[in-house]
DRENPA-3360 file (N, C-alpha, C; in nm, 2 decimals, always signed):
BEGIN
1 = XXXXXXXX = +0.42/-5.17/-1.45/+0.48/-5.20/-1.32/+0.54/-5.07/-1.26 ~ +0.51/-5.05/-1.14/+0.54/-4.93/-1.04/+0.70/-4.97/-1.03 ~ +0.78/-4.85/-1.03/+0.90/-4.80/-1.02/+0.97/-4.70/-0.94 ~ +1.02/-4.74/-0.83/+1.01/-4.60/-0.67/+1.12/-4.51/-0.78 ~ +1.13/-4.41/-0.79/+1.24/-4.36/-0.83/+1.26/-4.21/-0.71 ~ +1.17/-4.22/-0.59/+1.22/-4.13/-0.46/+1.14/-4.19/-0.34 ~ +1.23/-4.13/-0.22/+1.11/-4.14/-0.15/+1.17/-4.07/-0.02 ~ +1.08/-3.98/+0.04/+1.08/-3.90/+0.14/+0.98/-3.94/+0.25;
9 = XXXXXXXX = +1.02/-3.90/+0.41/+0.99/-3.96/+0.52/+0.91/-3.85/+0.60 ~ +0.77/-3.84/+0.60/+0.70/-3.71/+0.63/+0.66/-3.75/+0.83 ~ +0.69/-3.69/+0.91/+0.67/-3.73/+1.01/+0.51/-3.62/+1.10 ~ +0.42/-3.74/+1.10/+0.31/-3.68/+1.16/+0.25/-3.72/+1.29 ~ +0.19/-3.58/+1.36/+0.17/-3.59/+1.51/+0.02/-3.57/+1.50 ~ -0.02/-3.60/+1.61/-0.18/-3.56/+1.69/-0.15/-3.45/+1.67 ~ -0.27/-3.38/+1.64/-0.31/-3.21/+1.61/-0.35/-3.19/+1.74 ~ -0.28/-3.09/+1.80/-0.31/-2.97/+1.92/-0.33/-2.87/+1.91;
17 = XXXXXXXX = -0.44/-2.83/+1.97/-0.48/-2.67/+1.94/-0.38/-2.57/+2.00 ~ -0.36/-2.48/+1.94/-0.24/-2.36/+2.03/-0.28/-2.32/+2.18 ~ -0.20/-2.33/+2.26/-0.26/-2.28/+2.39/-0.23/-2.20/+2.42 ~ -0.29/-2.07/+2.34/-0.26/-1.92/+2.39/-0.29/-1.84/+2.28 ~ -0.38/-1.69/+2.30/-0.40/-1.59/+2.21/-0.31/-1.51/+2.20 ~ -0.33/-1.42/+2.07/-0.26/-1.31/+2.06/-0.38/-1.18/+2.01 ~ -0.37/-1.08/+2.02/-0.44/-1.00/+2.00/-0.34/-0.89/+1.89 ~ -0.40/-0.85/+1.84/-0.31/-0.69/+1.68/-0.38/-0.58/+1.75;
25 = XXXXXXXX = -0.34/-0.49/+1.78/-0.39/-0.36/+1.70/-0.31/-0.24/+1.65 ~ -0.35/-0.17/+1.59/-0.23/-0.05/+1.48/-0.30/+0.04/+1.54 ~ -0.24/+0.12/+1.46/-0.33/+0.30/+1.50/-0.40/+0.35/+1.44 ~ -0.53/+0.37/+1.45/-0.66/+0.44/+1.41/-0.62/+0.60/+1.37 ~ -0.57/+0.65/+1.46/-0.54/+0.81/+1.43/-0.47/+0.82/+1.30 ~ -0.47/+0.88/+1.17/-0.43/+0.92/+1.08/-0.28/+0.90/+1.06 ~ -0.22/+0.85/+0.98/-0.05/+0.88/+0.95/-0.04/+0.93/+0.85 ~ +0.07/+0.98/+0.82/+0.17/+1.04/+0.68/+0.24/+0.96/+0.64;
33 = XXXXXXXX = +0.28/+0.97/+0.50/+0.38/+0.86/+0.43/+0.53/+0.97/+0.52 ~ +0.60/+0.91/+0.62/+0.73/+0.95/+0.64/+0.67/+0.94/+0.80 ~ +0.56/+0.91/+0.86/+0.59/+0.84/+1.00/+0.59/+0.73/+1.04 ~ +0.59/+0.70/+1.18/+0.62/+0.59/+1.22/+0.48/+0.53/+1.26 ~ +0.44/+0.38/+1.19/+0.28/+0.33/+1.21/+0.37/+0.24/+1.36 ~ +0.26/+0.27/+1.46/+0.27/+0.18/+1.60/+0.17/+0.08/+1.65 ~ +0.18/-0.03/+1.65/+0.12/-0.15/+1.65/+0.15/-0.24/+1.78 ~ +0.01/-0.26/+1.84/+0.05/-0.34/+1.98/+0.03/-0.47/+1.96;
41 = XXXXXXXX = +0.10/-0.56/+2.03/+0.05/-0.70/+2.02/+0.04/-0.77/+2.14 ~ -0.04/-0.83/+2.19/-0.05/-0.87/+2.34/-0.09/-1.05/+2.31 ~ +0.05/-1.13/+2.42/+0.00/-1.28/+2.36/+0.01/-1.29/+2.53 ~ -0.11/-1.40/+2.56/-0.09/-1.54/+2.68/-0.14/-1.59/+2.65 ~ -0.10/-1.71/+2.78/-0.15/-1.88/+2.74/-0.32/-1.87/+2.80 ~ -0.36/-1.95/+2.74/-0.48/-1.94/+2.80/-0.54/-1.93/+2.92 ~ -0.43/-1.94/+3.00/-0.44/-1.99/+3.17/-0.38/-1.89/+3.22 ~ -0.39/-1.79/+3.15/-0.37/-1.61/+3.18/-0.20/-1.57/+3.21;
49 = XXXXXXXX = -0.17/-1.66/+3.22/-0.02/-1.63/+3.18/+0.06/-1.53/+3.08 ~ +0.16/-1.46/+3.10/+0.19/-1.36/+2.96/+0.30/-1.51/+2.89 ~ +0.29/-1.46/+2.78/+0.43/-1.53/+2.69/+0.58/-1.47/+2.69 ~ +0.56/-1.44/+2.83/+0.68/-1.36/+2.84/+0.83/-1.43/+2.73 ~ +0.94/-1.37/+2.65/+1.00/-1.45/+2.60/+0.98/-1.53/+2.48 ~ +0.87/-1.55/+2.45/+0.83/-1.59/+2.26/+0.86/-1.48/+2.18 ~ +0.89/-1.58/+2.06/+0.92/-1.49/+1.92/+0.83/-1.47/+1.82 ~ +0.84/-1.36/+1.79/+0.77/-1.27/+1.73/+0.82/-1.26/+1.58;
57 = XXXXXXXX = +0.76/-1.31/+1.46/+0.79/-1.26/+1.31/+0.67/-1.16/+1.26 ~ +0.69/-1.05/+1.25/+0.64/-1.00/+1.16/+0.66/-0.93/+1.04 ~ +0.57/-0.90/+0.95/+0.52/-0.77/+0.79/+0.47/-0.70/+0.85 ~ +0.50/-0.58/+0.76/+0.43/-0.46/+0.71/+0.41/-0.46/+0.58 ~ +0.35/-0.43/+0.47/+0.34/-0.41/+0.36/+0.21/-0.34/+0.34 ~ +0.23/-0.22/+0.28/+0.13/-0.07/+0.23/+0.13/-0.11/+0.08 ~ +0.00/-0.08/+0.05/-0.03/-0.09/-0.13/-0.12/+0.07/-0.13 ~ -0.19/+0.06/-0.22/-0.29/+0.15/-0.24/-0.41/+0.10/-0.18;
65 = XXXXXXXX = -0.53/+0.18/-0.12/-0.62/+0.12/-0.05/-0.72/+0.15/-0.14 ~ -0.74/+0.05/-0.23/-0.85/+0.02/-0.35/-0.97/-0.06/-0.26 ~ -1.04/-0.02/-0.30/-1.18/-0.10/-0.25/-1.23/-0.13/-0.08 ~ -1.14/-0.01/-0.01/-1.18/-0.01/+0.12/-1.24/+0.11/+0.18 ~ -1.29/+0.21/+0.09/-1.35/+0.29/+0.14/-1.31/+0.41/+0.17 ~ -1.17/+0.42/+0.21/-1.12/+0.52/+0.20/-1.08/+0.62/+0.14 ~ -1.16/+0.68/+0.08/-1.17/+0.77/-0.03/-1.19/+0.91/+0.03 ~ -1.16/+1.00/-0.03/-1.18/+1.15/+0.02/-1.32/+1.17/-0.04;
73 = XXXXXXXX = -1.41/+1.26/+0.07/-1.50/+1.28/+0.05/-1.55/+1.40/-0.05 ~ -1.64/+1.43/-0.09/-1.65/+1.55/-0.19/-1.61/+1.54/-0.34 ~ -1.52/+1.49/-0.35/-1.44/+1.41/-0.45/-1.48/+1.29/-0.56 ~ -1.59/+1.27/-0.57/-1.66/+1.19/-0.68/-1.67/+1.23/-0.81 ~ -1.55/+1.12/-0.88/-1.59/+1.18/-1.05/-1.44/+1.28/-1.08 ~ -1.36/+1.30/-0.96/-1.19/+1.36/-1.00/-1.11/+1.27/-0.94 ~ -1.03/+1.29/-1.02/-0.89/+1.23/-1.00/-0.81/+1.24/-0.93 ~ -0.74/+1.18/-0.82/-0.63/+1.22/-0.74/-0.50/+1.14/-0.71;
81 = XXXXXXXX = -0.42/+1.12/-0.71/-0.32/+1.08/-0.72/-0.22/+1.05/-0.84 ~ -0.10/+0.98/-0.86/-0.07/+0.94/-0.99/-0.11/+0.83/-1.08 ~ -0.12/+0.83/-1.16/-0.20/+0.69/-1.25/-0.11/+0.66/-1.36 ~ -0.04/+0.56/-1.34/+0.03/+0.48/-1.45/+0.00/+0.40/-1.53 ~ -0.09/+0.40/-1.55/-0.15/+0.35/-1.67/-0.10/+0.31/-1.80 ~ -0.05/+0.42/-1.82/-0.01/+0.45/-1.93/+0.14/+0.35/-1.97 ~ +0.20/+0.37/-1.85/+0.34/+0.32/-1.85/+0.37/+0.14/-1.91 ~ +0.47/+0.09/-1.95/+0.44/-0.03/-1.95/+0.48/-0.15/-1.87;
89 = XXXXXXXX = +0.53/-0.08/-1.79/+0.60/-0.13/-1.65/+0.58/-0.02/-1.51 ~ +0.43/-0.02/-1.49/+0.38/+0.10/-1.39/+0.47/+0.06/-1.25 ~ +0.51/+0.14/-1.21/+0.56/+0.15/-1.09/+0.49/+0.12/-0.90 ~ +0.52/-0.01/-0.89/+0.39/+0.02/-0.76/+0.43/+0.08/-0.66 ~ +0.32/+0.14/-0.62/+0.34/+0.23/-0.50/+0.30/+0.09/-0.33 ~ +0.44/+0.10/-0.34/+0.41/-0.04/-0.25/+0.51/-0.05/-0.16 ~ +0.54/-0.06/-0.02/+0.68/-0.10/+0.05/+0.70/-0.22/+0.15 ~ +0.76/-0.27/+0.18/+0.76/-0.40/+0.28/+0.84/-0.39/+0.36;
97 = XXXXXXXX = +0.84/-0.44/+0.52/+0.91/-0.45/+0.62/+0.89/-0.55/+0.67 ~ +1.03/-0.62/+0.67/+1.04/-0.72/+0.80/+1.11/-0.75/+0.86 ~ +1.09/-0.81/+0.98/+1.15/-0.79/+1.12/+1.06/-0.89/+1.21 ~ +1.18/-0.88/+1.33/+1.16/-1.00/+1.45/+1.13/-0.91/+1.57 ~ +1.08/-0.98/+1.72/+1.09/-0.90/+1.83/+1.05/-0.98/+1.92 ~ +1.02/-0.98/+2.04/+1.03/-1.09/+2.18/+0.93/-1.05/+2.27 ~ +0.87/-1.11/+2.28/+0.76/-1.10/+2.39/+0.78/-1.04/+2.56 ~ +0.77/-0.94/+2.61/+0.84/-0.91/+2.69/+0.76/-0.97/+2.80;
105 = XXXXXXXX = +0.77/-0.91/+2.98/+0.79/-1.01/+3.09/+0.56/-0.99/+3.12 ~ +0.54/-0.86/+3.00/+0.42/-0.86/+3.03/+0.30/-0.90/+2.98 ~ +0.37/-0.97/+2.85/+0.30/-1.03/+2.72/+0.29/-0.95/+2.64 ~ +0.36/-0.82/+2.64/+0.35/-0.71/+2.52/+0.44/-0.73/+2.43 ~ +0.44/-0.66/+2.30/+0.53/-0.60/+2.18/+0.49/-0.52/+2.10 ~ +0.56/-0.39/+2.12/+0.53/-0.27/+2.07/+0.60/-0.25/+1.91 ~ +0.55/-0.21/+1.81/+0.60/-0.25/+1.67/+0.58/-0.14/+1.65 ~ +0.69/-0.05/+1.56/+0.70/+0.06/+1.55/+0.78/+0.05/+1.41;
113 = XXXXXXXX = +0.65/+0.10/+1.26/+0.72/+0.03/+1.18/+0.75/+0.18/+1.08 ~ +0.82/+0.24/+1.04/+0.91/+0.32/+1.00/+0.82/+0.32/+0.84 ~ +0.76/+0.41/+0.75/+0.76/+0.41/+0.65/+0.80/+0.55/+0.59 ~ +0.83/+0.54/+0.43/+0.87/+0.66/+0.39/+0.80/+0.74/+0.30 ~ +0.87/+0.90/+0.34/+0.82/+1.03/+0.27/+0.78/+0.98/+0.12 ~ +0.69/+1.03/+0.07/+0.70/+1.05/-0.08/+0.63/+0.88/-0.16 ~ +0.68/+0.81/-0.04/+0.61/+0.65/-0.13/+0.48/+0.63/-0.21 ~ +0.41/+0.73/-0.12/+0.26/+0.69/-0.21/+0.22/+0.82/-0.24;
121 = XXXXXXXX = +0.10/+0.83/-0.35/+0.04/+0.94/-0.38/-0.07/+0.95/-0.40 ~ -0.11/+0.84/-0.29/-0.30/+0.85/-0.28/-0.28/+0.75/-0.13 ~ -0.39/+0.79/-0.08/-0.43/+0.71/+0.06/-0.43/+0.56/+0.06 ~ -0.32/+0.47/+0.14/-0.27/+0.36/+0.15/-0.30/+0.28/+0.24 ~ -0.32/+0.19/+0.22/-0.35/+0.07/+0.35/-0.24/-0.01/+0.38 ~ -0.19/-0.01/+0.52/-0.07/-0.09/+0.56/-0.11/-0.21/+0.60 ~ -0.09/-0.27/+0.57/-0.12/-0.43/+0.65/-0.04/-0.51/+0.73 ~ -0.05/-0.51/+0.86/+0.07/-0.57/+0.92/+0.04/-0.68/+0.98;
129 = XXXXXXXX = +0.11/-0.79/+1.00/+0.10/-0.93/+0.98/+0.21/-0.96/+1.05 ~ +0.17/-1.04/+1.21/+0.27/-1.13/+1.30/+0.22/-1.25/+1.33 ~ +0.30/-1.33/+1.36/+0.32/-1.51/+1.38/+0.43/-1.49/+1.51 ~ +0.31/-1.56/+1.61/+0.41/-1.55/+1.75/+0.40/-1.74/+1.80 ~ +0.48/-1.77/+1.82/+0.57/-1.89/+1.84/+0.60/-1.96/+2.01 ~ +0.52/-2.06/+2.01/+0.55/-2.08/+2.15/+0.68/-2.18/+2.18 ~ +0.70/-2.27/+2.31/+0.82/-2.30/+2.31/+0.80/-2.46/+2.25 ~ +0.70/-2.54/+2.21/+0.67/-2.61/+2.15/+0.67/-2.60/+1.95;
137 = XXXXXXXX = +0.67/-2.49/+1.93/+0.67/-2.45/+1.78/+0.51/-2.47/+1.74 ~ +0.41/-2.43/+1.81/+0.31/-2.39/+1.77/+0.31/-2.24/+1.75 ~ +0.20/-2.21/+1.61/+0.22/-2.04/+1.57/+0.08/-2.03/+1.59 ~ +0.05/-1.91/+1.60/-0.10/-1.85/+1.59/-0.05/-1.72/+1.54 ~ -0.13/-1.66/+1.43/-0.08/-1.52/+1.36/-0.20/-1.42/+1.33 ~ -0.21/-1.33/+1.32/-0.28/-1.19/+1.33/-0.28/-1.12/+1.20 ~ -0.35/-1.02/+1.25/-0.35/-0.92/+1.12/-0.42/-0.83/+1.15 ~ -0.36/-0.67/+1.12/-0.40/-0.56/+1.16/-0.37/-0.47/+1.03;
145 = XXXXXXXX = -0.51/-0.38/+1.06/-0.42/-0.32/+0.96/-0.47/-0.09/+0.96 ~ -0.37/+0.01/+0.90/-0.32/+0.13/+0.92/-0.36/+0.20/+0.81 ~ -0.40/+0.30/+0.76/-0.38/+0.39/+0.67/-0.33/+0.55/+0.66 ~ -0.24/+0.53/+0.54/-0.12/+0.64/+0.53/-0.18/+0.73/+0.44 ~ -0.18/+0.85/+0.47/-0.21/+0.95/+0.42/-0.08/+1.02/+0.32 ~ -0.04/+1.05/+0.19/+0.07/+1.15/+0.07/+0.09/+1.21/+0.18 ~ -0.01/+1.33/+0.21/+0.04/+1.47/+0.24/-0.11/+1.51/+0.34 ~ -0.10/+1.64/+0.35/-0.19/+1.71/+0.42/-0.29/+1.78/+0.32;
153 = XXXXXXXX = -0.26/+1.78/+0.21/-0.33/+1.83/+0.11/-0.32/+1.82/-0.03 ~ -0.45/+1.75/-0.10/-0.45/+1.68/-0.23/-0.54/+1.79/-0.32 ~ -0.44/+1.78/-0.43/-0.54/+1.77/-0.60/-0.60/+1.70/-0.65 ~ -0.72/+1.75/-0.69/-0.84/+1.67/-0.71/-0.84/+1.74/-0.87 ~ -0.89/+1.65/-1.01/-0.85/+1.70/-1.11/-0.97/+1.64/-1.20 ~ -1.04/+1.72/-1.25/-1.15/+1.66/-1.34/-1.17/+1.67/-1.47 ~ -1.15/+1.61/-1.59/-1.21/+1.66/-1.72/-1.34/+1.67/-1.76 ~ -1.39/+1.78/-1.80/-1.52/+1.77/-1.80/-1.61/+1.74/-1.98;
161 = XXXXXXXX = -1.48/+1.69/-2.04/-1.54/+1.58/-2.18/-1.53/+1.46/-2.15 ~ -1.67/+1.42/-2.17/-1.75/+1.33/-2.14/-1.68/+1.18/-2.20 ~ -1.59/+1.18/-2.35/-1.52/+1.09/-2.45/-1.42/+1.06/-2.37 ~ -1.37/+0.95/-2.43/-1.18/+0.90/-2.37/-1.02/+0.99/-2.42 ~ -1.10/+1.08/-2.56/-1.01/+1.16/-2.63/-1.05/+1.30/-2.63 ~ -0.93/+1.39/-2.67/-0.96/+1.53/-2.74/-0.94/+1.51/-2.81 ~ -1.03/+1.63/-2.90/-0.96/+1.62/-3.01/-0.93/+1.75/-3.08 ~ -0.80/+1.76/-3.17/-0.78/+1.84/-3.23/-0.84/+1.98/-3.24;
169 = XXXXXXXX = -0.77/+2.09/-3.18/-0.85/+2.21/-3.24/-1.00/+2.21/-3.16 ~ -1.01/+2.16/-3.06/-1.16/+2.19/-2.99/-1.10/+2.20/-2.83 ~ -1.18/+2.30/-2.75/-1.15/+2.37/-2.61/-1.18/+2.29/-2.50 ~ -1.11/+2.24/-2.43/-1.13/+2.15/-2.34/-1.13/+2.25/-2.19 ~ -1.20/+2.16/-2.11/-1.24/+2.23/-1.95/-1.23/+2.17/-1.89 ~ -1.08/+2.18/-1.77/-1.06/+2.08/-1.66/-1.09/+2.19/-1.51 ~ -1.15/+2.08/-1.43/-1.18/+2.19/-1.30/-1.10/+2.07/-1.20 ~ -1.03/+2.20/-1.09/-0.88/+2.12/-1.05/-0.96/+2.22/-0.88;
177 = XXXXXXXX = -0.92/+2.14/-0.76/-0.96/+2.23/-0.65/-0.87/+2.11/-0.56 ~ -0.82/+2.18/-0.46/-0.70/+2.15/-0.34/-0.80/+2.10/-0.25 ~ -0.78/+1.99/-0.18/-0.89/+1.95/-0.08/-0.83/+1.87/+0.07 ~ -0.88/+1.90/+0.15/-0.78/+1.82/+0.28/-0.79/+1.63/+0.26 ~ -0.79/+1.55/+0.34/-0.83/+1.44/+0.36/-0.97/+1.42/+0.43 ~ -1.03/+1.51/+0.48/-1.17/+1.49/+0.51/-1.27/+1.56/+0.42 ~ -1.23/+1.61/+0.31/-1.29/+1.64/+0.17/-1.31/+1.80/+0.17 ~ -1.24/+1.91/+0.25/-1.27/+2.02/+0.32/-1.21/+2.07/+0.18;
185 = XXXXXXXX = -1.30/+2.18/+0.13/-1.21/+2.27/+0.03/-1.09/+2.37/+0.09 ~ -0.97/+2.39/+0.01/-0.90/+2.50/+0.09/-0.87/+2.61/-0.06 ~ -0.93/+2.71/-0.02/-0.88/+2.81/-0.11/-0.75/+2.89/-0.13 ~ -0.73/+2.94/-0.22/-0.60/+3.05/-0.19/-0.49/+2.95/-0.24 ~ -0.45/+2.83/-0.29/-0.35/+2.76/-0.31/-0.31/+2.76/-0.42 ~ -0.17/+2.83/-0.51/-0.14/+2.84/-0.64/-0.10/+2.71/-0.68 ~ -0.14/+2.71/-0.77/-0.16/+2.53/-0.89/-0.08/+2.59/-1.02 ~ +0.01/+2.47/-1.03/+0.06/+2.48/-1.20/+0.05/+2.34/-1.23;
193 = XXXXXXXX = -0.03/+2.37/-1.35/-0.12/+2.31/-1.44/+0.02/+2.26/-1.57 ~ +0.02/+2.14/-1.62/+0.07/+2.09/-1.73/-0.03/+1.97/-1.78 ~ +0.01/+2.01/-1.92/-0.05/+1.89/-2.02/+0.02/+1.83/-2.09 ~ +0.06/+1.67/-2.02/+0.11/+1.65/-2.13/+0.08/+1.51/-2.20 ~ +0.13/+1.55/-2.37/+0.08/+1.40/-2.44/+0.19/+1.27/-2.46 ~ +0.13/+1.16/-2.48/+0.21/+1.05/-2.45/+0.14/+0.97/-2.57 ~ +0.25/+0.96/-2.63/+0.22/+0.86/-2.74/+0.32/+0.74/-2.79 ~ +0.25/+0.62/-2.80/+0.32/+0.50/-2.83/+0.40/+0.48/-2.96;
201 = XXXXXXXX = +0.46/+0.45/-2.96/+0.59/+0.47/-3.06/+0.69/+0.35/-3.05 ~ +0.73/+0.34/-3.19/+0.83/+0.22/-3.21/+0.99/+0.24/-3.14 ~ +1.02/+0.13/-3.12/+1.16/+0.20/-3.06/+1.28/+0.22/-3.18 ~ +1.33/+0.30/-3.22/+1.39/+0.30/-3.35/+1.53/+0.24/-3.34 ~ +1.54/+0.25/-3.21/+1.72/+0.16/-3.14/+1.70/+0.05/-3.14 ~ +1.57/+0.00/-3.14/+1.55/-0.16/-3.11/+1.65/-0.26/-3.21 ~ +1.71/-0.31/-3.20/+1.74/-0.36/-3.29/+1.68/-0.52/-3.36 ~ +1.61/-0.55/-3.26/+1.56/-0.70/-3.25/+1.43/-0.68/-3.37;
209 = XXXXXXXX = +1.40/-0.83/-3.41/+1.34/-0.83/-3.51/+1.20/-0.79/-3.53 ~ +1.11/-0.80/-3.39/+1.04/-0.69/-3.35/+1.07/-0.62/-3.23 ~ +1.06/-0.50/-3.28/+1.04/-0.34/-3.21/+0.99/-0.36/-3.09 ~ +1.02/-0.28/-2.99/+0.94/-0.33/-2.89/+0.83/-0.19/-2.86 ~ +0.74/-0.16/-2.88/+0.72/-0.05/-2.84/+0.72/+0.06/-2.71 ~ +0.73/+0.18/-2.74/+0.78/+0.31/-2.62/+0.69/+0.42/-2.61 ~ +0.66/+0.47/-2.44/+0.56/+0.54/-2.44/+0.68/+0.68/-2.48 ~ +0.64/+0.77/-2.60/+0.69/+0.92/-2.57/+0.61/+1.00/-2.53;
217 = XXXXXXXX = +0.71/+1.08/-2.48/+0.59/+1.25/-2.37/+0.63/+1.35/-2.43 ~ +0.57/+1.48/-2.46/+0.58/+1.62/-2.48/+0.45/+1.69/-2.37 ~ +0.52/+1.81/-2.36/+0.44/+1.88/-2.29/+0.38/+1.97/-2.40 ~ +0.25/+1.98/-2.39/+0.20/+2.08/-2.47/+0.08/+2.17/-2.43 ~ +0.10/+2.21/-2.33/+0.05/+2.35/-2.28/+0.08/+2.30/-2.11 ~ +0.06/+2.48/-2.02/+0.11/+2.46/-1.89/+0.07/+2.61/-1.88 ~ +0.04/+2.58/-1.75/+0.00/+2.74/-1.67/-0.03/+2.68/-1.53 ~ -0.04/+2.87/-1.49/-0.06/+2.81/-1.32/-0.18/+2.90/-1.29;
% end
């Protein structure tokens, strides 16, 4: 035998379609990690009206731009940027912004989203994401999206043993060359080169009944 032990009161309407677009766009031209990405948003009602006055929620959020093509050219088979791999709590290279803003008298909203120096260290995709709100509480939402460039100029780093290891006592050969973001070689740029090894290890402080394990590092060779 059935026994109510809740009950909640869900209130449902006729489905209306939104009556009004919005349009995204970000900026195509190149950015740096430490400028400002600028993003337009233009909403009316369908009956050509601006939304003068609606609310505006939007994101930003930048990750690494894996599997979108944006890759430096020339560059096939080296390495660029940092790789944490190794770590056991890798650090993401990742930031988020959010914020509000208001439709102004012409149906515009200019988004001017602040990101910072140093956050990434390989070519980033920003994805920015608004939900604009009529006066009925219908949403229609967007998505655009920006890519952030480290710097002006990347190390590109290659080993050229073919295995996952070195080993002991045998000569290894890495070829290392400075390259713009349109894959341009630049010469004349002094490089200091370090090697270092990282090995998993017990934690000897641990006190708990298993160890937890710990990456250790030494440097063992460096030149420039």
């Amino acid at each position: 035998r059935w026994q109510a032990v809740a009950q909640q009161d869900i209130r449902v309407e006729e489905f209306r379609p939104p009556e009004f677009l919005i349009t995204l766009k970000a900026d195509t031209a190149g950015r740096f990690a430490g400028d400002t990405v600028v993003a337009t948003l233009d909403a009316h009602y369908l009956f050509g009206a601006p939304m003068a006055g609606a609310k505006v929620r939007w994101t930003a959020f930048s990750s690494p731009a894996y599997g979108t093509g944006r890759t430096i050219p020339n560059t096939e088979g080296f390495a660029i940027g940092r790789s944490d791999w190794w770590e056991q709590y890798p650090r993401p290279e990742m930031e988020r912004v959010l914020d509000s803003a208001t439709v102004d008298r012409s149906g515009h909203v200019t988004l001017r989203i602040p990101t910072t120096a140093g956050s990434v260290s390989r070519t980033s995709q920003m994805t920015i994401s608004v939900v604009v709100d009529d006066v009925t509480n219908r949403s229609v939402s967007a998505r655009a999206s920006a890519y952030l460039q480290p710097a002006s100029l990347f190390v590109a780093l290659r080993d050229r043993n073919p295995g996952w290891y070195w080993k002991p006592g045998t000569p290894q050969t890495l070829d290392a060359m400075v390259v713009r973001s349109t894959g341009q070689r630049v010469p004349g740029i002094p490089l200091r080169v370090m090697v270092v090894r990282r090995q998993l290890q017990l934690d000897t402080t641990d006190t708990r009944l298993v160890r937890a394990p710990r990456w250790v590092s030494d440097t063992i060779a460096q030149w420039r």
